[in-house]
TIMI-2910 file (N, C-alpha, C, CB; in pm, 1 decimal, decimal comma, always signed):
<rs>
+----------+----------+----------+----------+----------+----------+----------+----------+----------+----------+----------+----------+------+
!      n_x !      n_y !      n_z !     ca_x !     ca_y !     ca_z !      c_x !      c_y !      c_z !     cb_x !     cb_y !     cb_z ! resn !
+----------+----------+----------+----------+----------+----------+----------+----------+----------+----------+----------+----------+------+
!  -4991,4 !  +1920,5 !   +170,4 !  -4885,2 !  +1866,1 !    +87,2 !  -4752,3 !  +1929,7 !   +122,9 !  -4916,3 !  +1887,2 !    -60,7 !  Unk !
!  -4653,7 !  +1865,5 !    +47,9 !  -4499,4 !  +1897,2 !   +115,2 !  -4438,3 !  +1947,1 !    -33,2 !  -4397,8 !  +1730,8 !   +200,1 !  Unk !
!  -4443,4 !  +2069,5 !    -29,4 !  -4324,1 !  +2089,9 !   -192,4 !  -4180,2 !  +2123,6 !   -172,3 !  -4368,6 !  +2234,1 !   -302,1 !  Unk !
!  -4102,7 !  +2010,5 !   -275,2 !  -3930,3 !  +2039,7 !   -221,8 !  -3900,8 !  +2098,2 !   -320,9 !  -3813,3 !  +1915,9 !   -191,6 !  Unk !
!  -3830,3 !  +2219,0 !   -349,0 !  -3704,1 !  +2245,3 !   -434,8 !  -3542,6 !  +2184,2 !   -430,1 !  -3689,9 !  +2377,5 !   -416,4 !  Unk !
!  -3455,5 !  +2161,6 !   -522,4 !  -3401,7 !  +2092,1 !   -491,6 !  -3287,1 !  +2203,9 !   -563,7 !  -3442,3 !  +1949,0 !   -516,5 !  Unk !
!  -3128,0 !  +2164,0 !   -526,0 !  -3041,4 !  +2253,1 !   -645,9 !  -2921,6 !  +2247,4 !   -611,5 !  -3070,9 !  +2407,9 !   -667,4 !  Unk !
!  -2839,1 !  +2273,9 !   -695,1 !  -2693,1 !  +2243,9 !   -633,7 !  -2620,1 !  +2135,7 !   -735,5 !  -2706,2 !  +2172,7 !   -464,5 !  Unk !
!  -2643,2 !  +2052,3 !   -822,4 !  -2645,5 !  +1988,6 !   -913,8 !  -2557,3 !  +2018,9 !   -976,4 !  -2733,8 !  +1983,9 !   -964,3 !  Unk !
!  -2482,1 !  +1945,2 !  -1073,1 !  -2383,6 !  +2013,2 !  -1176,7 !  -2265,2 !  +1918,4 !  -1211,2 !  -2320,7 !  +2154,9 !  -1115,5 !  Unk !
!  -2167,9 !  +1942,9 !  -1303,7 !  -2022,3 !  +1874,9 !  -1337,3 !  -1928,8 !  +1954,4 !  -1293,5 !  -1988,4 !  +1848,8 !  -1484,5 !  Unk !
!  -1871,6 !  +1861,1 !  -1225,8 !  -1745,9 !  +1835,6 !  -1129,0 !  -1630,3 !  +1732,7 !  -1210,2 !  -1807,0 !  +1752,1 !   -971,9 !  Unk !
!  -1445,4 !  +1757,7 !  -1149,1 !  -1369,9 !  +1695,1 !  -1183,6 !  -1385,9 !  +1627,9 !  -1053,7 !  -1257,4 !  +1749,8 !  -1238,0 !  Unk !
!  -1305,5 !  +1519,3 !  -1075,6 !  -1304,1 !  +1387,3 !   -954,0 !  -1225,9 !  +1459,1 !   -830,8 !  -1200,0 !  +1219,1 !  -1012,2 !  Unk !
!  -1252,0 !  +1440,8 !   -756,7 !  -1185,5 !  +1537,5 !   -606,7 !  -1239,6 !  +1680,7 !   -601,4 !   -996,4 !  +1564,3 !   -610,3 !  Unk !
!  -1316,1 !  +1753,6 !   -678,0 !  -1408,1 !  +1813,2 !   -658,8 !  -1505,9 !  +1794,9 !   -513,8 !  -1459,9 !  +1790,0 !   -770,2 !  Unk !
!  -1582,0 !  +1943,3 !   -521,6 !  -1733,6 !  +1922,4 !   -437,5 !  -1812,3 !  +2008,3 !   -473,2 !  -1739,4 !  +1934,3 !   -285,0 !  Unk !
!  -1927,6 !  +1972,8 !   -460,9 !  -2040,2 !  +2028,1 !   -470,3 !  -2160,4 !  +2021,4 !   -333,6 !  -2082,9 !  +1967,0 !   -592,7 !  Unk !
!  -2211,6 !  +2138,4 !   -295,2 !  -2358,5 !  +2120,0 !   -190,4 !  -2437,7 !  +2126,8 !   -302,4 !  -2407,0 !  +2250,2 !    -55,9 !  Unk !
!  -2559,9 !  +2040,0 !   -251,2 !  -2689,4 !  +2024,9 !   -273,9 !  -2820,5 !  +2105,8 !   -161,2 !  -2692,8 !  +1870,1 !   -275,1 !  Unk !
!  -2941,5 !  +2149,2 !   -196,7 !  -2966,2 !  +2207,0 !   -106,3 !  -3145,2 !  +2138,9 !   -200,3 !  -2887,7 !  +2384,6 !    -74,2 !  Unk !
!  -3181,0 !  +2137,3 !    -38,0 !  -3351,9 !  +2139,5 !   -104,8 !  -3399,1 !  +2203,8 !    +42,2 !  -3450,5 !  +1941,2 !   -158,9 !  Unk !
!  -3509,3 !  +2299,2 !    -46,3 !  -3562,7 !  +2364,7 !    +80,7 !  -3744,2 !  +2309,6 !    +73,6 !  -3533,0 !  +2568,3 !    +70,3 !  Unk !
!  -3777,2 !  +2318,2 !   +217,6 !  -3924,9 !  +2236,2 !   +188,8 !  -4022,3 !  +2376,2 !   +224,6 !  -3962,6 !  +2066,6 !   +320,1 !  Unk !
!  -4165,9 !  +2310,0 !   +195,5 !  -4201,1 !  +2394,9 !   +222,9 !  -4397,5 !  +2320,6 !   +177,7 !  -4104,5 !  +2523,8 !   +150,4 !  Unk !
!  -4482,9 !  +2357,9 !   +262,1 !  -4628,4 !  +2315,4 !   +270,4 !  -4695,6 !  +2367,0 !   +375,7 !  -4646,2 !  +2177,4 !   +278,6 !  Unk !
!  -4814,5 !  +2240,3 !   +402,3 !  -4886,2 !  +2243,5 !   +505,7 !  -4839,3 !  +2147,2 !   +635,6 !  -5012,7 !  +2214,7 !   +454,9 !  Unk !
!  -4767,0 !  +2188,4 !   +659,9 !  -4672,1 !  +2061,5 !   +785,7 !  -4665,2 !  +2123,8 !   +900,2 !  -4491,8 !  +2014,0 !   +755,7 !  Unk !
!  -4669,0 !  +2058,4 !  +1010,6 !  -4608,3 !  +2112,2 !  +1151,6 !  -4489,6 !  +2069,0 !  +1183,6 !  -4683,6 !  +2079,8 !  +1266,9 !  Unk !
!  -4466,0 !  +1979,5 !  +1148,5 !  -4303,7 !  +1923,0 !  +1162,8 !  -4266,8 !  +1835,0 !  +1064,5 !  -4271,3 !  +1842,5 !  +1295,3 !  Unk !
!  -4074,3 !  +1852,0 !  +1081,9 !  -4009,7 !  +1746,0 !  +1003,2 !  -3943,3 !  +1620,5 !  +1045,4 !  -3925,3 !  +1799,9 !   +941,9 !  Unk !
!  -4017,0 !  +1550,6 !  +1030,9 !  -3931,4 !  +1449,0 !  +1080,2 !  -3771,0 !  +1386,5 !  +1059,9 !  -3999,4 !  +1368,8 !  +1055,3 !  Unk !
!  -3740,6 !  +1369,9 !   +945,7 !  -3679,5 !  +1351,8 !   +884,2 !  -3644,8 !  +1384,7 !   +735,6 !  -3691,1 !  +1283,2 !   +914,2 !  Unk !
!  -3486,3 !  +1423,0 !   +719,0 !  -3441,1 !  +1457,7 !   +587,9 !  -3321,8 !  +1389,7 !   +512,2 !  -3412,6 !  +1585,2 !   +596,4 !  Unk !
!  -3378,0 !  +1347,3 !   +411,4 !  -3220,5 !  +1235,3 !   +353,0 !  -3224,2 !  +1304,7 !   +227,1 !  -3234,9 !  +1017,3 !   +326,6 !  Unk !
!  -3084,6 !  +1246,0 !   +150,4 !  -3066,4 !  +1202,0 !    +52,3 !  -3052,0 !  +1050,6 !    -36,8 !  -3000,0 !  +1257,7 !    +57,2 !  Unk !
!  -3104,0 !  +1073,1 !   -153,9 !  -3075,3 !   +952,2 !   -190,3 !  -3079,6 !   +957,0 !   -365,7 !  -3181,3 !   +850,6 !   -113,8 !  Unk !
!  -2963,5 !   +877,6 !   -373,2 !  -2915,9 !   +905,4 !   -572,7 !  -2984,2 !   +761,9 !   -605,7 !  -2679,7 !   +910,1 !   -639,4 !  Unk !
!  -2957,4 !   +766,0 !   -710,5 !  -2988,5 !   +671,4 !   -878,5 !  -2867,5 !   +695,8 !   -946,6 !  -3133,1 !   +735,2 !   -999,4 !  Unk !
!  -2782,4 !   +586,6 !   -975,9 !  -2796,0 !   +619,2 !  -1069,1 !  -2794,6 !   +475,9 !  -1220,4 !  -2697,8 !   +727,8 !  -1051,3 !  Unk !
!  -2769,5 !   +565,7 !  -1351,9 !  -2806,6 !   +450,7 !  -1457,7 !  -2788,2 !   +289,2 !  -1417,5 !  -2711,1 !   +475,3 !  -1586,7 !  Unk !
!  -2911,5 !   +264,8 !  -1433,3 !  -2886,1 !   +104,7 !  -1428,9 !  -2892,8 !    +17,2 !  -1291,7 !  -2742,4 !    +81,6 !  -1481,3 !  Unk !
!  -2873,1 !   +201,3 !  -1191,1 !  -2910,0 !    +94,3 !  -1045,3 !  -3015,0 !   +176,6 !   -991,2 !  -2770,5 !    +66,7 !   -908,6 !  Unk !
!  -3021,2 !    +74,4 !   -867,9 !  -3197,5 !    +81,7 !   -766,8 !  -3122,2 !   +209,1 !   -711,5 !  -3265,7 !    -84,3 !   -605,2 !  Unk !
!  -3210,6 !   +274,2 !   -684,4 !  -3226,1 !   +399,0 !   -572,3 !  -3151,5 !   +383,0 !   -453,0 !  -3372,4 !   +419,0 !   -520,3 !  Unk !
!  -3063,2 !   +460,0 !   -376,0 !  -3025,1 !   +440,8 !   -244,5 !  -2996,9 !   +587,7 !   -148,6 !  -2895,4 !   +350,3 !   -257,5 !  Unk !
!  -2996,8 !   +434,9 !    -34,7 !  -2996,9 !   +619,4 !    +25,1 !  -2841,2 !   +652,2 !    +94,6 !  -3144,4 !   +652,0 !   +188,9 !  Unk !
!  -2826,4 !   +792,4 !    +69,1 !  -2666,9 !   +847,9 !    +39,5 !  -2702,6 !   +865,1 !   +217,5 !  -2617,7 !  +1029,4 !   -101,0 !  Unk !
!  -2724,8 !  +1004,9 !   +287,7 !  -2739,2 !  +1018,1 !   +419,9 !  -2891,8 !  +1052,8 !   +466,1 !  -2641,6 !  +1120,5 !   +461,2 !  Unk !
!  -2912,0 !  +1096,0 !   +565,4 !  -2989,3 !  +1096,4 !   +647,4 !  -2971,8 !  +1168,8 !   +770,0 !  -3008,5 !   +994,0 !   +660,2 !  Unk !
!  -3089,5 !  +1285,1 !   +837,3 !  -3065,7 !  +1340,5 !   +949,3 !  -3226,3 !  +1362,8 !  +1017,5 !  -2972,8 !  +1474,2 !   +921,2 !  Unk !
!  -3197,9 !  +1314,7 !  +1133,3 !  -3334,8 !  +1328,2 !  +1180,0 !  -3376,0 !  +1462,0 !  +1270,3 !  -3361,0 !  +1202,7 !  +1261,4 !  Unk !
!  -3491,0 !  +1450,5 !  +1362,0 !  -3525,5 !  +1575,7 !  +1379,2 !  -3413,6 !  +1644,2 !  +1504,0 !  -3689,8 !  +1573,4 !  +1416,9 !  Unk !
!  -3373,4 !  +1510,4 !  +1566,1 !  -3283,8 !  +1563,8 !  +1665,1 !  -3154,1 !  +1593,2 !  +1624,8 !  -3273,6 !  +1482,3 !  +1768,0 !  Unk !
!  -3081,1 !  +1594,0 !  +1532,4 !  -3002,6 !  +1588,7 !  +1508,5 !  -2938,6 !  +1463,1 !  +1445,5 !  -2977,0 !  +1633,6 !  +1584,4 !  Unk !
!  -2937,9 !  +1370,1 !  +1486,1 !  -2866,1 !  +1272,7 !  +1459,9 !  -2826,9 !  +1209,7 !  +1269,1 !  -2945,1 !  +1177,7 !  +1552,2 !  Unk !
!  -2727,2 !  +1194,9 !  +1262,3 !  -2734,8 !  +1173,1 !  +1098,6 !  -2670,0 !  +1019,4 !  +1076,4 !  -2630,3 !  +1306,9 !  +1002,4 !  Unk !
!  -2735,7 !   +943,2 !  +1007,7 !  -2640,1 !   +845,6 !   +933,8 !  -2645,7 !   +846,0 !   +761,3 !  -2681,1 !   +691,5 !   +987,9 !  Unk !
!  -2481,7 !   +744,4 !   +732,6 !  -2437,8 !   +756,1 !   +552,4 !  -2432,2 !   +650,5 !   +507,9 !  -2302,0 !   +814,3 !   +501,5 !  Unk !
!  -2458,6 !   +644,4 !   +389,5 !  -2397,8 !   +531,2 !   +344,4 !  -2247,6 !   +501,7 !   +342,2 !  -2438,2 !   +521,5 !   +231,3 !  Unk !
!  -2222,7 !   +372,8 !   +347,5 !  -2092,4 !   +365,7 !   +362,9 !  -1979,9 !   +409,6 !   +230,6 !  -2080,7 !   +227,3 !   +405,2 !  Unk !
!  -2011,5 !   +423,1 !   +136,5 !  -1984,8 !   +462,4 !    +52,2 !  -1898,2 !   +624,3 !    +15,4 !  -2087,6 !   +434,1 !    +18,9 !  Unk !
!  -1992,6 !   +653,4 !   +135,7 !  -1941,8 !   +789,2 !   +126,3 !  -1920,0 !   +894,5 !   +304,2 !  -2071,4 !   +863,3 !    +10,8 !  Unk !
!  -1899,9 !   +796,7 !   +359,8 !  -1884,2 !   +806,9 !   +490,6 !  -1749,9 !   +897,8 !   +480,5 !  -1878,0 !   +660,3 !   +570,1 !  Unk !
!  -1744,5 !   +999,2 !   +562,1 !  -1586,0 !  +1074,6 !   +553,3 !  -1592,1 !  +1187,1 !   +475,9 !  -1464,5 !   +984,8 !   +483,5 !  Unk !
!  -1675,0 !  +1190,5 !   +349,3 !  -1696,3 !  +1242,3 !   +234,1 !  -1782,4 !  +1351,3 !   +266,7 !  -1744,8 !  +1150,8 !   +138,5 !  Unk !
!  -1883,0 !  +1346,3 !   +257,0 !  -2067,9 !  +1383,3 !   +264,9 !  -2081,5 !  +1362,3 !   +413,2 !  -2198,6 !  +1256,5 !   +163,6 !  Unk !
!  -2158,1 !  +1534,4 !   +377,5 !  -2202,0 !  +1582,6 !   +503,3 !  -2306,4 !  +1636,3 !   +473,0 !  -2122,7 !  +1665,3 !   +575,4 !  Unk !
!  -2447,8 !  +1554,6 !   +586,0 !  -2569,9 !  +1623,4 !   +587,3 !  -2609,1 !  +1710,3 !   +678,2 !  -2653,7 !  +1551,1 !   +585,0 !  Unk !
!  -2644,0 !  +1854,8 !   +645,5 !  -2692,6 !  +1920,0 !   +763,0 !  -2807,9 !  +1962,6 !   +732,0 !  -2617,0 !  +2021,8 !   +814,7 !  Unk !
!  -2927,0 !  +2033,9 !   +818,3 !  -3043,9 !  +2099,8 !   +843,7 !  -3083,0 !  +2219,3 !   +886,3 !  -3087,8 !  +2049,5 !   +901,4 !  Unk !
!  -3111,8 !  +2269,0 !   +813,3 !  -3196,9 !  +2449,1 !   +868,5 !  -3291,1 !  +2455,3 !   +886,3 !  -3211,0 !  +2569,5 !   +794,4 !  Unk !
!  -3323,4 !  +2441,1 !  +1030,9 !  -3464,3 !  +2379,3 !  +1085,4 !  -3563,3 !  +2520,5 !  +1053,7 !  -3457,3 !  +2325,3 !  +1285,0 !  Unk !
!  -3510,4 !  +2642,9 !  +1063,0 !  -3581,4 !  +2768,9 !  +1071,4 !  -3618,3 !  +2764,5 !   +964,6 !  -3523,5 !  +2888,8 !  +1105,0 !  Unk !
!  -3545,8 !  +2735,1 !   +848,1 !  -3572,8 !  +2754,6 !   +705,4 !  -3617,8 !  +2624,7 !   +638,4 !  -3448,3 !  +2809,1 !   +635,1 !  Unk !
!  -3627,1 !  +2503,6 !   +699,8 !  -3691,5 !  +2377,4 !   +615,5 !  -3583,8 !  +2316,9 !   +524,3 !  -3823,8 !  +2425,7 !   +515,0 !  Unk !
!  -3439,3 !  +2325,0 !   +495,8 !  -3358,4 !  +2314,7 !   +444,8 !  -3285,0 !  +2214,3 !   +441,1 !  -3322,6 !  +2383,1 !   +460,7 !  Unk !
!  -3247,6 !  +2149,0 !   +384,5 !  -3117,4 !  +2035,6 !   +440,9 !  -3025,8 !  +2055,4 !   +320,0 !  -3166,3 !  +1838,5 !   +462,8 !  Unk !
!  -2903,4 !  +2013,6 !   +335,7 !  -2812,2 !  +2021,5 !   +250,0 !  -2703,8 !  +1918,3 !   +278,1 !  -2768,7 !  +2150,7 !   +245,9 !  Unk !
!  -2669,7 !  +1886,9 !   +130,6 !  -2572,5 !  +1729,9 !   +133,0 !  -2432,1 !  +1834,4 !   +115,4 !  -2607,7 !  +1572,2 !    -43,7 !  Unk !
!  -2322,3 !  +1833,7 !   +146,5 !  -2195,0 !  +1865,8 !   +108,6 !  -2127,1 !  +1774,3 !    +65,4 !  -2131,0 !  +1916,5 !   +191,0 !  Unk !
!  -2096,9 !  +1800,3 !    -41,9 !  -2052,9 !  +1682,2 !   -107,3 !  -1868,2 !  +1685,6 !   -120,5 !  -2138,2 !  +1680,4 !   -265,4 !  Unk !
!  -1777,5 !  +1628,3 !    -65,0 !  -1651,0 !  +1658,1 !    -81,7 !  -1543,9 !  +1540,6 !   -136,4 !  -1616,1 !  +1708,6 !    +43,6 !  Unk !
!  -1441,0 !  +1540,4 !   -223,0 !  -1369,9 !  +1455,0 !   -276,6 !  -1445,5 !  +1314,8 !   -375,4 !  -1293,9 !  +1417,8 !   -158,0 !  Unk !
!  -1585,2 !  +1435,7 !   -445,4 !  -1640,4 !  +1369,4 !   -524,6 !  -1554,6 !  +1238,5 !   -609,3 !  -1690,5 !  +1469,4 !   -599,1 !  Unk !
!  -1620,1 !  +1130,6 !   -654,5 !  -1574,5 !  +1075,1 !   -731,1 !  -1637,7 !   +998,3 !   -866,0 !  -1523,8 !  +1021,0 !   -660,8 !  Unk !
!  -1638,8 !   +986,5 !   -930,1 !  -1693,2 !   +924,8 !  -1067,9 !  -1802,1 !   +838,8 !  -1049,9 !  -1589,8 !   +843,2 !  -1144,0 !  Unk !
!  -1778,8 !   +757,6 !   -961,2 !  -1906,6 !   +652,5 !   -899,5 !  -2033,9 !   +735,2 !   -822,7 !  -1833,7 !   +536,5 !   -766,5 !  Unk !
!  -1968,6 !   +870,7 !   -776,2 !  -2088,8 !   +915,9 !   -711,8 !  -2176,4 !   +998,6 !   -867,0 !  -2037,8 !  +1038,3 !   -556,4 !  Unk !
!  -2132,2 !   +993,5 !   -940,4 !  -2272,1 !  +1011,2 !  -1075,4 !  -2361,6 !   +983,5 !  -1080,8 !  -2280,9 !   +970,3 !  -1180,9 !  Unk !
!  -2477,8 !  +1039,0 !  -1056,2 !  -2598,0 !   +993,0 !  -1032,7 !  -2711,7 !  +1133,5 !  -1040,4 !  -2587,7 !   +911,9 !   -886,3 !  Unk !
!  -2823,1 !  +1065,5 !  -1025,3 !  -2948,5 !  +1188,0 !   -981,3 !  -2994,2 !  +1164,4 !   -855,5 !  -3091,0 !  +1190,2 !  -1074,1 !  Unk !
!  -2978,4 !  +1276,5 !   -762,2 !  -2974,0 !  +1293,3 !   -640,5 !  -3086,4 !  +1368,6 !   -619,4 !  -2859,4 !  +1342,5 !   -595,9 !  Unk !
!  -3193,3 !  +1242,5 !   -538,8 !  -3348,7 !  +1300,8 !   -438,7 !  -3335,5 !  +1335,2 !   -328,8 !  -3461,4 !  +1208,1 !   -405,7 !  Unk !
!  -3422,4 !  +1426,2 !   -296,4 !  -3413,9 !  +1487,4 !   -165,8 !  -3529,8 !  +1415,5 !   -141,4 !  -3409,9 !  +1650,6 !   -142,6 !  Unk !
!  -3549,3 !  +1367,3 !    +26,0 !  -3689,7 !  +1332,9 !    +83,9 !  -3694,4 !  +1386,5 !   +197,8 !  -3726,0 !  +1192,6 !   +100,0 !  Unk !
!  -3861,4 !  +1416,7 !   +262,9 !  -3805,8 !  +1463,6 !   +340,7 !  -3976,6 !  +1409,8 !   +410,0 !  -3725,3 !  +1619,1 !   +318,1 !  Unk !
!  -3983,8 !  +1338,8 !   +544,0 !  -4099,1 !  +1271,7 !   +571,5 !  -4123,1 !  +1452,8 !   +688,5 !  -4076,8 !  +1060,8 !   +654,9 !  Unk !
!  -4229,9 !  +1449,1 !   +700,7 !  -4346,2 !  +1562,8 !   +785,3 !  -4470,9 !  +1521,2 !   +805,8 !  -4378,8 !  +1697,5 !   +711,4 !  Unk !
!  -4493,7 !  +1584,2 !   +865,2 !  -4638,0 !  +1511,8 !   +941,4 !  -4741,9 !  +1673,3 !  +1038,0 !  -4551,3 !  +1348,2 !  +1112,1 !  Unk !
!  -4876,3 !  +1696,7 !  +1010,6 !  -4957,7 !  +1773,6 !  +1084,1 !  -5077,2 !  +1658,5 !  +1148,4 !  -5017,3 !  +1900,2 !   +983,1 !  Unk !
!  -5089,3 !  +1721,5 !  +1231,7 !  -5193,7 !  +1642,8 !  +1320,0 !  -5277,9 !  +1543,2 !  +1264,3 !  -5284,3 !  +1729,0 !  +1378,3 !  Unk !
!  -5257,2 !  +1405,3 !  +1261,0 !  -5336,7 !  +1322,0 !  +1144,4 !  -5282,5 !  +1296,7 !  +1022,5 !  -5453,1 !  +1381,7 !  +1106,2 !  Unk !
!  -5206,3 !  +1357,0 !   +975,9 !  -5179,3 !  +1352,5 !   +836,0 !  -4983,3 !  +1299,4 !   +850,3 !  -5226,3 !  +1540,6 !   +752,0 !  Unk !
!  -4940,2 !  +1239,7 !   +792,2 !  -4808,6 !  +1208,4 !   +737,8 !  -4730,1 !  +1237,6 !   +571,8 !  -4815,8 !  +1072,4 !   +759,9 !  Unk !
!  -4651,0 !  +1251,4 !   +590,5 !  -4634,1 !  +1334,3 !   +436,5 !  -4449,8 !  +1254,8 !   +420,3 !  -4644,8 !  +1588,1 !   +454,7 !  Unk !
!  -4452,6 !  +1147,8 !   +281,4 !  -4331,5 !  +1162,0 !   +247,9 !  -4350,8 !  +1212,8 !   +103,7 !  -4250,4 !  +1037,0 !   +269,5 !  Unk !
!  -4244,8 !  +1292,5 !   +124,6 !  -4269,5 !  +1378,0 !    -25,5 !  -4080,0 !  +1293,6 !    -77,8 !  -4286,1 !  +1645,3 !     -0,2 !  Unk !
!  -4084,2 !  +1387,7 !   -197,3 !  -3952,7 !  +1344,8 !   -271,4 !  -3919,6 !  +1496,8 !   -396,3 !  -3992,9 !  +1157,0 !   -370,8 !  Unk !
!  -3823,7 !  +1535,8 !   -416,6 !  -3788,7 !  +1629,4 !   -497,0 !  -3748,5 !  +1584,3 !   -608,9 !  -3708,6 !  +1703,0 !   -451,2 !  Unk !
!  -3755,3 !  +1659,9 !   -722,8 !  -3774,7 !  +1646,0 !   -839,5 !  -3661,1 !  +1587,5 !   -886,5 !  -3811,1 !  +1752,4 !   -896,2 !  Unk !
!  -3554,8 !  +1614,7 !   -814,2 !  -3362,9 !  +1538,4 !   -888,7 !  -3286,2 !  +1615,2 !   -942,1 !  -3352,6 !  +1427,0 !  -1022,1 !  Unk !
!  -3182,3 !  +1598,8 !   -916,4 !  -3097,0 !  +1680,0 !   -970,1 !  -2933,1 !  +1587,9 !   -975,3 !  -3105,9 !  +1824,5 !   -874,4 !  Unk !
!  -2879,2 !  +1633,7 !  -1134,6 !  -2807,6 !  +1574,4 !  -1184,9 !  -2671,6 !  +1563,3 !  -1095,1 !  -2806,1 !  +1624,1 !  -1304,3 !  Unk !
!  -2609,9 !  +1521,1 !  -1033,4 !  -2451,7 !  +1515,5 !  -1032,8 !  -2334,6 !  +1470,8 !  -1115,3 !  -2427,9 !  +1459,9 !   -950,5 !  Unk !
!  -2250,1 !  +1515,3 !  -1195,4 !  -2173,8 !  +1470,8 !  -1273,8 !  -2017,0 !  +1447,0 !  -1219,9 !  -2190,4 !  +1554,0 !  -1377,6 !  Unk !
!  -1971,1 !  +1384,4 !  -1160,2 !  -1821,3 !  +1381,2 !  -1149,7 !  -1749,1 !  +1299,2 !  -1309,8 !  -1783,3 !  +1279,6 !   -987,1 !  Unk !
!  -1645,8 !  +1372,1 !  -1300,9 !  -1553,4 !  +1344,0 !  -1463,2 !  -1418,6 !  +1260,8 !  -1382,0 !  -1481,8 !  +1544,3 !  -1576,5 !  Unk !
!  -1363,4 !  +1222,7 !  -1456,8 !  -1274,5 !  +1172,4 !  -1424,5 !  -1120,6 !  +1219,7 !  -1518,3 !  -1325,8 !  +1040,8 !  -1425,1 !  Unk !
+----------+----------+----------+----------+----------+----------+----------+----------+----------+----------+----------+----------+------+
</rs>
């Protein structure tokens, strides 16, 4: 199994930032991939960014310019930087993070954590 912690969460004024951080941690040999992705009230799930094992990252457009995903491959880590927050980005923000050991595939998901931008 794959267990995420997740953290970094909190209220913010609008142009604010906040990082998010989830660190993983199981029975895995590798990560394939690590995103984010919010909720929030009233809408479907989406996904904010994304970084795969090589590096490569894509965002939603939404927040392209903004949010920055990076990875601590030594430590299982990824982290969203969140910059020039804004009111629309309010939401509860999942970490996922797909891994895989010989035979086995693993998408896990972290527990959420609140973001508040104020306006």
């Amino acid at each position: 199994q794959v267990q995420l912690v997740e953290s970094g969460g909190g209220l913010v004024q609008a142009g604010g930032s906040l990082r998010l951080s989830c660190a993983a941690s199981g029975n895995f040999f590798s990560i394939n991939t690590m995103a984010w992705h919010r909720q929030a009230p009233g809408k479907k799930r989406e996904l904010v960014a994304i970084i795969i094992s090589g590096g490569n990252t894509n965002y939603a457009d939404s927040v392209k310019g903004r949010f920055t995903i990076s990875r601590d491959n030594a430590n299982n880590t990824v982290y969203l930087q969140m910059n020039s927050l804004k009111p629309e980005d309010t939401a509860v923000y999942y970490c996922n993070v797909r891994a895989q050991r010989p035979g086995v595939f693993y998408d896990a998901w972290g527990q959420g954590t609140q973001v508040t931008v104020s306006s």
